[in-house]
C-alpha positions as CSV (number, residue, x, y, z in Angstrom):
1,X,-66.4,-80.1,160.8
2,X,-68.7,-77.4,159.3
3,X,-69.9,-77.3,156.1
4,X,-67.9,-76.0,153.1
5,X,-70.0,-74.2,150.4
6,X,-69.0,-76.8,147.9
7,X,-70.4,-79.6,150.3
8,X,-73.8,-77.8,150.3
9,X,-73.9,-77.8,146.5
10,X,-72.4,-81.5,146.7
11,X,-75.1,-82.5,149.2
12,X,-78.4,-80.8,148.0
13,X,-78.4,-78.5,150.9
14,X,-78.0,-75.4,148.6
15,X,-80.2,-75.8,145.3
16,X,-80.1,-73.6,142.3
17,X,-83.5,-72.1,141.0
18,X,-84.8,-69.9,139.4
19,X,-84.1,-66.4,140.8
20,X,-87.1,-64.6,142.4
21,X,-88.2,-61.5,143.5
22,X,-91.2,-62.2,144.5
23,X,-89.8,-64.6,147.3
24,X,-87.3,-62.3,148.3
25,X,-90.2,-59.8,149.1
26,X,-92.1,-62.4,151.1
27,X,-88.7,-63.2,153.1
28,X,-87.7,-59.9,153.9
29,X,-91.6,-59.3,155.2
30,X,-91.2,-62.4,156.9
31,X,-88.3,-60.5,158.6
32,X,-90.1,-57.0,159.3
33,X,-92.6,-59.2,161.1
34,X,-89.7,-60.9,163.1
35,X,-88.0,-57.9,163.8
36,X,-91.2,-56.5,165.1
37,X,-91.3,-59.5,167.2
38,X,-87.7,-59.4,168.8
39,X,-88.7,-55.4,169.7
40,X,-91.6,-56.7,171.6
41,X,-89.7,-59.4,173.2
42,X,-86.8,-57.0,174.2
43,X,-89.6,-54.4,175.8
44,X,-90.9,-57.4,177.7
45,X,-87.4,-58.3,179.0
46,X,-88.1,-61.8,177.2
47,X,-84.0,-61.8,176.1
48,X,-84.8,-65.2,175.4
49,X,-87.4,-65.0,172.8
50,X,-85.6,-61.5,171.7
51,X,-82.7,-63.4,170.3
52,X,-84.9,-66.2,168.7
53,X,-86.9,-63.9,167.1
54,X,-83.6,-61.9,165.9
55,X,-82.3,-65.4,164.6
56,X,-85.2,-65.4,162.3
57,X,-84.8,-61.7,161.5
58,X,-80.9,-63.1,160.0
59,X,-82.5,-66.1,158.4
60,X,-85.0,-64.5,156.4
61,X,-82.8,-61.7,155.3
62,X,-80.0,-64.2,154.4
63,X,-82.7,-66.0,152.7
64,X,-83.7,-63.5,150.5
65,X,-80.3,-62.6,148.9
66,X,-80.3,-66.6,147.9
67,X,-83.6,-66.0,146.0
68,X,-82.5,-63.1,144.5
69,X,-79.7,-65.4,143.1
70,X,-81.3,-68.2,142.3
71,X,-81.1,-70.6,145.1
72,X,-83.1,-72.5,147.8
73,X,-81.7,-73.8,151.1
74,X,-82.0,-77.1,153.0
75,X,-79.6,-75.6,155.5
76,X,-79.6,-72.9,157.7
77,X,-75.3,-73.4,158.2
78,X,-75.3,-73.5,154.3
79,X,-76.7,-70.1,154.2
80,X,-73.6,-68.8,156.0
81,X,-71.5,-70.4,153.4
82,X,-72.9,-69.1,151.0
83,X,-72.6,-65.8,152.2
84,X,-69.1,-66.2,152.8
85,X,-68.5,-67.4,149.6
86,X,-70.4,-65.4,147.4
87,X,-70.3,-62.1,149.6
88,X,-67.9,-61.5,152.2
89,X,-65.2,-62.7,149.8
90,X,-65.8,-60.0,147.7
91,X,-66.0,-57.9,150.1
92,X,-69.6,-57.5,149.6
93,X,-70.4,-58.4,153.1
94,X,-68.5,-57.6,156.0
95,X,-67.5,-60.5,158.1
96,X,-67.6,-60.4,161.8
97,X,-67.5,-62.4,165.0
C-alpha cells in the first residue's frame, strides 16, 4: 500500500524545516546538470541512462518546491505525496499518468 501524506509526516519521512532558498537553488542546479545529462544520454542512444538521469531531473525539482516550503525528505514516494497533497489538489499541479 503506498504511502499517504499523513504517513510521511507520521513516520519522519517528510520533516518540517526551515524554508530555504538557498537549497532550492542548489536543487534545481542539481537538476540543470541532470537534465544536461539525460540530453547527452538520449544523443548517445543510452535510453537507459536517459531516463535515470530524467528521474533525477523530477527529484531535484520536486525537491526544491519542499525547501521552498519548509520541508526535507526521507522519501523519494513521499515527495509525490506531497505534491499531490499540497499541489495538484489545488490545482496547482496538474496530475497525470
Amino acid at each position: 500500500m503506498p504511502f499517504r501524506f499523513k504517513d510521511c509526516i507520521e513516520k519522519g519521512l517528510l520533516r518540517k524545516i526551515p524554508a530555504s532558498e538557498d537549497n532550492a537553488v542548489r536543487s534545481i542546479k542539481k537538476a540543470e546538470g541532470w537534465f544536461k545529462e539525460a540530453e547527452r544520454s538520449y544523443q548517445s542512444e543510452a535510453y537507459d541512462s536517459s531516463v535515470l538521469s530524467s528521474y533525477m531531473v523530477m527529484f531535484h525539482s520536486a525537491r526544491a518546491i519542499l525547501f521552498l516550503d519548509g520541508y526535507r525528505e526521507k522519501s523519494h514516494a513521499c515527495i509525490a505525496r506531497y505534491l499531490e497533497d499540497n499541489y495538484v489538489a489545488g490545482k496547482k499541479l496538474e496530475k497525470r499518468g
